[in-house]
C-alpha positions in Angstrom: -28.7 -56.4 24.7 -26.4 -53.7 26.0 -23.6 -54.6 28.6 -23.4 -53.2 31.8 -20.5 -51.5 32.8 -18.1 -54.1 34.7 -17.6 -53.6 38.3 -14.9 -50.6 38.9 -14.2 -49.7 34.8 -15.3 -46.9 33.4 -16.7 -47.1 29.7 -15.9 -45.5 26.1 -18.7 -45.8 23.8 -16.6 -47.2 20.7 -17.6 -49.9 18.1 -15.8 -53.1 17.1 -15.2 -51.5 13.9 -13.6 -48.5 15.7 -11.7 -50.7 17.6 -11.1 -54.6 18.2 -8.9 -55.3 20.9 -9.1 -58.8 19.7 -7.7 -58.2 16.7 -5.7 -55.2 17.5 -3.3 -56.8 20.8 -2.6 -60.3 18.7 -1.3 -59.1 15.1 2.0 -58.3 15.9 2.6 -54.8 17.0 2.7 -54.7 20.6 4.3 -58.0 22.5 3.4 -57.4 26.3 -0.5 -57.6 26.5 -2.1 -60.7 28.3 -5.3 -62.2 27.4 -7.4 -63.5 30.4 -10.8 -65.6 30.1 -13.8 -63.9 31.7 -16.0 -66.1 33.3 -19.0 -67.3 31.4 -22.4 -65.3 32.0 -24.1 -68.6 30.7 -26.0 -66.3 28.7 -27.1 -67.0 24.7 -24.8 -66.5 21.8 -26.2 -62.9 21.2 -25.4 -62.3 25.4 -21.9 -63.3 24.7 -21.7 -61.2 21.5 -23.0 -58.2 23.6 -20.8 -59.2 27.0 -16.7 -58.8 27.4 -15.9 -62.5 27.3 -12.3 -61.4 27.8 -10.0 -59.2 29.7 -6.8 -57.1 28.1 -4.2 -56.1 30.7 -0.6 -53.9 30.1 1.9 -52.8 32.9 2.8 -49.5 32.3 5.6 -47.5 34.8 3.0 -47.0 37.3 -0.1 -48.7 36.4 -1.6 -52.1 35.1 -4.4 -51.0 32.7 -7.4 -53.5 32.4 -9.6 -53.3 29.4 -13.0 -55.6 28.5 -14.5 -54.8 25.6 -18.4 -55.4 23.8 -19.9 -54.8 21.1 -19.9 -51.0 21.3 -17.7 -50.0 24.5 -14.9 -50.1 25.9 -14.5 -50.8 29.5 -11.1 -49.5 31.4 -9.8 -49.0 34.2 -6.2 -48.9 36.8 -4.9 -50.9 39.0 -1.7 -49.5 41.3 1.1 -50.0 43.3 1.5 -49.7 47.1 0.9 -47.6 49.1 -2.9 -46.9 47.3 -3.4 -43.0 46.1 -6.7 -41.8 47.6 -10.2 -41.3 46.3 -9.1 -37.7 44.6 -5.8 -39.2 43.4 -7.3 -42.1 41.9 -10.2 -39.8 40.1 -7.0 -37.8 38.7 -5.2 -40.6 37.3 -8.6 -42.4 36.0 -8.3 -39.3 33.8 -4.5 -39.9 32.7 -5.7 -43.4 32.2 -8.5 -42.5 29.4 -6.0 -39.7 27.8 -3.3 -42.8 27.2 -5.7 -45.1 25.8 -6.9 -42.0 23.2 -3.6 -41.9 22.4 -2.3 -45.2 22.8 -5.0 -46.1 20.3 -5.2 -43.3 18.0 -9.0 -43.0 18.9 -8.7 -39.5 17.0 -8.7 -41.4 13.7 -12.3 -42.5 11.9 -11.2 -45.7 11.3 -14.4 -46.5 9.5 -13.9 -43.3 7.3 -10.8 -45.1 6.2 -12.0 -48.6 5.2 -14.3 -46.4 3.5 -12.2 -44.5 1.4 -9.4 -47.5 0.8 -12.3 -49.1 -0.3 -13.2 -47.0 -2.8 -9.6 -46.7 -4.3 -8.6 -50.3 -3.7 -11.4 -52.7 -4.9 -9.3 -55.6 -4.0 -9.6 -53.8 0.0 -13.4 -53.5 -1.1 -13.8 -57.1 -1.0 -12.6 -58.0 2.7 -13.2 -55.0 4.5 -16.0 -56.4 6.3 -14.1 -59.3 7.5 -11.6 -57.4 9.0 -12.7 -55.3 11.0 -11.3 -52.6 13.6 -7.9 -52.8 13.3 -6.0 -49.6 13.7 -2.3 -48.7 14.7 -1.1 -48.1 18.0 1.2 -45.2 18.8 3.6 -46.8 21.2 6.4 -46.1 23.7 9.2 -46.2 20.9 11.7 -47.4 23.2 9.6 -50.6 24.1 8.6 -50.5 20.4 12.6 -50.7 19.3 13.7 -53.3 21.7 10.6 -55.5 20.2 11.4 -55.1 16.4 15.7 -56.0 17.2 13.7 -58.8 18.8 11.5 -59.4 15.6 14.2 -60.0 13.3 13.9 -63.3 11.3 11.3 -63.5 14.1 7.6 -65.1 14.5 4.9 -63.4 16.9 5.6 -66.6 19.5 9.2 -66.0 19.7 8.9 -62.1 20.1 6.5 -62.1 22.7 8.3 -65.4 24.6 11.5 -62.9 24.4 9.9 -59.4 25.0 7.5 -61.1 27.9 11.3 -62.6 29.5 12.7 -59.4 29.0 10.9 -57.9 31.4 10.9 -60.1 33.7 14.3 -60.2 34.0 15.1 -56.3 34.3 12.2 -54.4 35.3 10.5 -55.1 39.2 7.1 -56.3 39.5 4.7 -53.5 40.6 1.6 -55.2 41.3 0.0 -58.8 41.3 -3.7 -59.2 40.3 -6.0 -62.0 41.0 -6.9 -64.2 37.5 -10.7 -63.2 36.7 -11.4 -67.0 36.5 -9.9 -68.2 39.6 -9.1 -65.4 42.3 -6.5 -67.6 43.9 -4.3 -67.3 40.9 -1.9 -64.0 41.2 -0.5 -62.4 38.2 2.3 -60.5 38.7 3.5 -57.4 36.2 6.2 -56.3 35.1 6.8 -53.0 33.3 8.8 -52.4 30.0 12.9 -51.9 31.6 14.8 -48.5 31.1 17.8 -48.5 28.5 20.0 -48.0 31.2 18.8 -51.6 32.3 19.7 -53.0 29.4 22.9 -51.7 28.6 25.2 -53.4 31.0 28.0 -55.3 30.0 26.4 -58.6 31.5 23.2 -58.2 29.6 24.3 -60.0 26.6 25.6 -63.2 28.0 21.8 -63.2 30.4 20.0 -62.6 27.1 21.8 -65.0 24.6 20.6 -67.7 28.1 17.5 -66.8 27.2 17.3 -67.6 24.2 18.0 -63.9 21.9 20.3 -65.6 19.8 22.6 -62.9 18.2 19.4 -60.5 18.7 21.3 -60.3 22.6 24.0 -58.4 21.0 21.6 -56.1 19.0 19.8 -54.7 22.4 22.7 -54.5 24.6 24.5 -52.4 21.6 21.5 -50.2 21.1 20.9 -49.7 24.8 24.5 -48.5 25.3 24.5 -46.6 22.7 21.0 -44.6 23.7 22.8 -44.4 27.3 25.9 -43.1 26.1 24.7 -40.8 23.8 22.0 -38.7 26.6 22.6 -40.0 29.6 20.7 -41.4 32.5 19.8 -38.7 34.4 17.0 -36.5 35.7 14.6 -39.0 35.0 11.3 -37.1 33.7 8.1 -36.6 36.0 6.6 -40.4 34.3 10.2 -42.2 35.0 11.4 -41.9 31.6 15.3 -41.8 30.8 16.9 -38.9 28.4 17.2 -41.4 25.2 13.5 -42.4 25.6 12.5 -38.4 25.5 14.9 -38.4 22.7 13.8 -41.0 20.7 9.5 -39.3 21.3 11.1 -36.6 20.1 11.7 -38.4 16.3 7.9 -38.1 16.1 8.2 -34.3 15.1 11.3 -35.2 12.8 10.5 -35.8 8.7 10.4 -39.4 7.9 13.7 -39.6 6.2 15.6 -38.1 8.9 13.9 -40.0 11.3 14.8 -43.4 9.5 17.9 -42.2 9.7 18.3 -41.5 12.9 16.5 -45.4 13.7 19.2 -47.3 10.9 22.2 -45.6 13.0 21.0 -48.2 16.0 22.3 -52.2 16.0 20.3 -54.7 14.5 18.1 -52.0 12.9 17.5 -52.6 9.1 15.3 -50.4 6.6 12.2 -53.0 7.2 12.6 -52.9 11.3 13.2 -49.3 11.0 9.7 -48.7 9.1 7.9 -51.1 11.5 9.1 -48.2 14.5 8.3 -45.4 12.8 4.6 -46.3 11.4 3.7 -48.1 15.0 5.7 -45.2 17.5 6.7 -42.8 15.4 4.0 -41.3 14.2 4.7 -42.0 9.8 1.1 -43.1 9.2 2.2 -43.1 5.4 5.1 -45.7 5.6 4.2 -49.3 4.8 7.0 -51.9 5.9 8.0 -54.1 3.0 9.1 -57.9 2.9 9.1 -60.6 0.1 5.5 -61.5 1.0 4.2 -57.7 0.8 6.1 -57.3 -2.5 4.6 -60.7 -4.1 1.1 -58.9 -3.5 1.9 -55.8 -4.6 2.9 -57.8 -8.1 -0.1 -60.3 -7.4 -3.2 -57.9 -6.8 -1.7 -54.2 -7.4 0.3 -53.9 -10.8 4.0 -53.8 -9.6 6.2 -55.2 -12.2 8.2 -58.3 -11.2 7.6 -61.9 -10.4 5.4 -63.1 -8.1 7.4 -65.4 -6.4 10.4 -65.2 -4.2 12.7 -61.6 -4.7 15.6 -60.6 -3.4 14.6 -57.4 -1.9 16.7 -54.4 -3.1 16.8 -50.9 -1.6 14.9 -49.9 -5.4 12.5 -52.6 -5.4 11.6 -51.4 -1.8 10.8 -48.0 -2.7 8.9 -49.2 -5.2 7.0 -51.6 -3.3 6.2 -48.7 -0.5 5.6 -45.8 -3.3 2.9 -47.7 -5.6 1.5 -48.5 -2.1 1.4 -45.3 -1.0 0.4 -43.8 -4.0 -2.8 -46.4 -3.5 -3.8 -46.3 0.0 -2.7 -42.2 0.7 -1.5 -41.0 4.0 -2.4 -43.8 5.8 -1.3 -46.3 3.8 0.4 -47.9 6.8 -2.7 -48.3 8.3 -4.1 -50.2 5.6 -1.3 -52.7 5.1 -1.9 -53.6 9.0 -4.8 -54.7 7.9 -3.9 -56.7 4.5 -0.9 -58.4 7.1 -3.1 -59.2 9.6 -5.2 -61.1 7.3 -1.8 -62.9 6.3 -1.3 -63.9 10.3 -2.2 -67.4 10.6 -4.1 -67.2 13.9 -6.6 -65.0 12.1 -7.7 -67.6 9.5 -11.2 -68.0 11.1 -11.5 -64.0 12.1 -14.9 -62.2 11.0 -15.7 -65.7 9.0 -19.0 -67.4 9.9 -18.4 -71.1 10.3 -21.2 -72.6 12.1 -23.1 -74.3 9.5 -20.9 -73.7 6.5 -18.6 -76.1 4.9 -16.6 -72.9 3.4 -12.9 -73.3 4.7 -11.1 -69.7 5.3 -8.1 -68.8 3.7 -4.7 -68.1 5.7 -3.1 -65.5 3.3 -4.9 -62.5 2.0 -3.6 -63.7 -1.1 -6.3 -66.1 -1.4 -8.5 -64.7 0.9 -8.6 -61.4 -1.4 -9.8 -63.4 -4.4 -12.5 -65.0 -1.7 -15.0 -61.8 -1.2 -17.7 -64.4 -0.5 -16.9 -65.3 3.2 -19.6 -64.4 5.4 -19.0 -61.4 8.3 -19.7 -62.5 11.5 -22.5 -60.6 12.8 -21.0 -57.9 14.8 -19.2 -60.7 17.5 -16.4 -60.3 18.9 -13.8 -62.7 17.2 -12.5 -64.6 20.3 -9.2 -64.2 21.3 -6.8 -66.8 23.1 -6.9 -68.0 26.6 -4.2 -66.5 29.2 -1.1 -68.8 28.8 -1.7 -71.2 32.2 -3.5 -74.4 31.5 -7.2 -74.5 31.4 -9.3 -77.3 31.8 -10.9 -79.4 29.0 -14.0 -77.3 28.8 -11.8 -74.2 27.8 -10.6 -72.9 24.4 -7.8 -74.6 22.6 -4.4 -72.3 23.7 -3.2 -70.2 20.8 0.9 -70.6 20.5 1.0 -66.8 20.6 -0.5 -67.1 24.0 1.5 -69.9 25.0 5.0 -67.8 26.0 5.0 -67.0 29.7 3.7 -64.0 29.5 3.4 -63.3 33.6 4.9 -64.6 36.8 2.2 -66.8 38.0 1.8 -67.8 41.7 -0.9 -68.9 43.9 -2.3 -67.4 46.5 -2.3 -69.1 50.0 -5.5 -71.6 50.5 -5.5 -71.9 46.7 -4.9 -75.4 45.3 
């Protein structure tokens, strides 16, 4: 059954395997999207596969993007500030809207044409392709997509988005509240990534390290400053944007090297954080960030000389991790080890697995899960993905921790409960 199009969205006819939001907004690259339950159509299972049971929202400088998704679209649309643009000005930026999601997602790129090809050279990708469906990088701010990785370091997904979610909450103002899908008298009110300039008080790292940054406080106020002090603050661009944020887009036309470069020069920026930014912002679809865990299956599955268990990781044995994988997966070999680490991500241990009536248990490393081609694809469904963080009754899905950090100011509406 085809979904109708939700009230006020627009849709994009794309497939799950294009494109799973599920998968895509909860395996670590992006920190600042909330996940809000849908209520139920009290339709079948194939209804539910074929319905958003789930809505994706992200507070940009001017907008609150809202995205649903099925089985083969996906459903967009804008929410804005005060005072409201008219019928012709909304029409205008409904446009804007669609060009940043093409972009934001990369929806240029076949992703199935890749999975294709990977699995062709890689028959250890061959056998879990299936189960992993639609996940693609996103081309992000690379300011926001700094701050997050100085955030990331020694770092679980929980963490980053508890810090990332406070963050803004404590140096950006609110644009807009929106009513929770499930229960209208529930507001949510967003926030938008902060400016450098924000961020690179003098007061910042005693409000941070209060909020739990650790050292990682230091590390953003330093970088920040240093952003601030190198272009300036001022004229802000036509979409709000500071100097150092053009400056830093403007690393996407630099070569890889020198754009590293440019990225180890900030604070708390190590060769690993620095190859997160420029595969997920930066436009290096070829570079593949490398830990312990990514070199044990490079030895494991892809011939890399060396033990399989824990390594110091040396500046040689990292370039030797990323070239053997590049040399495997091609230009996008990036893209590719997304997916191999999201299969890692414990959350995802039931993704794309069919477990009614089987008594097979899914693996929570791709390490074992690559030597497990058996498990069963889930029939084109949507994997579900967490409830928003406020408490839900009993009848509700279990919370997921990554979903659990206070992602949005919360308040009630008056007459609500």
């Amino acid at each position: 059954m085809a979904a109708t199009t939700p009230k006020g969205f627009h849709a994009l006819p794309i497939s799950v395997a294009q494109l799973s939001l599920a998968a895509v907004l909860k395996c670590g690259q992006s920190f600042r999207w909330s996940t809000l339950r849908l209520p139920s159509t009290g339709g079948s299972v194939n209804d539910a596969a074929a319905h958003p049971t789930y809505e994706y929202r992200l507070c940009l400088r001017d907008r609150v993007v809202c995205l649903q998704q099925s089985v083969d679209n996906l459903f967009y649309r804008s929410h804005f500030p005060d005072p409201q643009p008219s019928p012709v000005e909304i029409a205008i930026r409904d446009v804007e809207t669609l060009a940043w999601l093409r972009d934001y997602f990369q929806l240029e790129v076949d992703l199935e044409k890749l999975y294709k090809e990977w699995a062709l050279k890689d028959p250890v990708f061959a056998k879990f392709r299936d189960r992993f469906q639609g996940i693609r990088m996103l081309r992000q701010d690379p300011w926001e997509n700094l701050v997050s990785f100085i955030c990331s370091s020694n770092n679980n997904i929980t963490r980053i988005t508890k810090m990332v979610q406070s963050l803004c909450g404590h140096y950006s103002s609110p644009i807009l509240s929106l009513p929770d899908p499930c229960d209208p008298t529930e507001l949510c009110t967003y926030h938008p990534f902060p400016n450098p300039s924000a961020l690179a008080k003098s007061d910042v790292n005693t409000t941070l390290r209060s909020l739990g940054f650790g050292y990682r406080a230091e590390y953003i106020q330093r970088t920040a400053k240093m952003l601030v002090d190198e272009h300036g603050l001022s004229p802000l661009s036509s979409d709000q944007r500071e100097p150092s944020e053009i400056w830093l887009q403007t690393l996407r036309k630099t070569d890889t090297a020198g754009a590293r470069e440019e990225l180890l020069k900030f604070i708390g920026v190590g060769r690993k954080v620095a190859d997160c930014i420029l595969l997920m912002s930066l436009d290096k679809r070829e570079v593949v960030p490398v830990d312990t865990h990514v070199h044990q299956i490079a030895v494991k599955h892809y011939g890399l000389k060396g033990s399989a268990g824990k390594t110091n990781m040396t500046p040689k044995l990292y370039d030797d991790v990323n070239a053997r994988l590049q040399s495997l997966w091609g230009d996008y070999a990036g893209w590719a080890h997304s997916v191999l680490f999201t299969a890692d991500l414990k959350v995802f241990a039931n993704y794309g697995v069919e477990t009614v009536g089987s008594s097979r248990t899914p693996s929570t490393s791709p390490t074992k899960a690559l030597q497990k081609p058996t498990l069963e694809p889930l029939d084109r469904v949507l994997p579900a993905p967490s409830p928003s963080p406020r408490k839900r009754k009993a009848k509700d899905t279990p919370p997921d921790p990554i979903q659990d950090a206070p992602r949005l100011t919360r308040r009630r509406t008056r007459g609500g409960s």
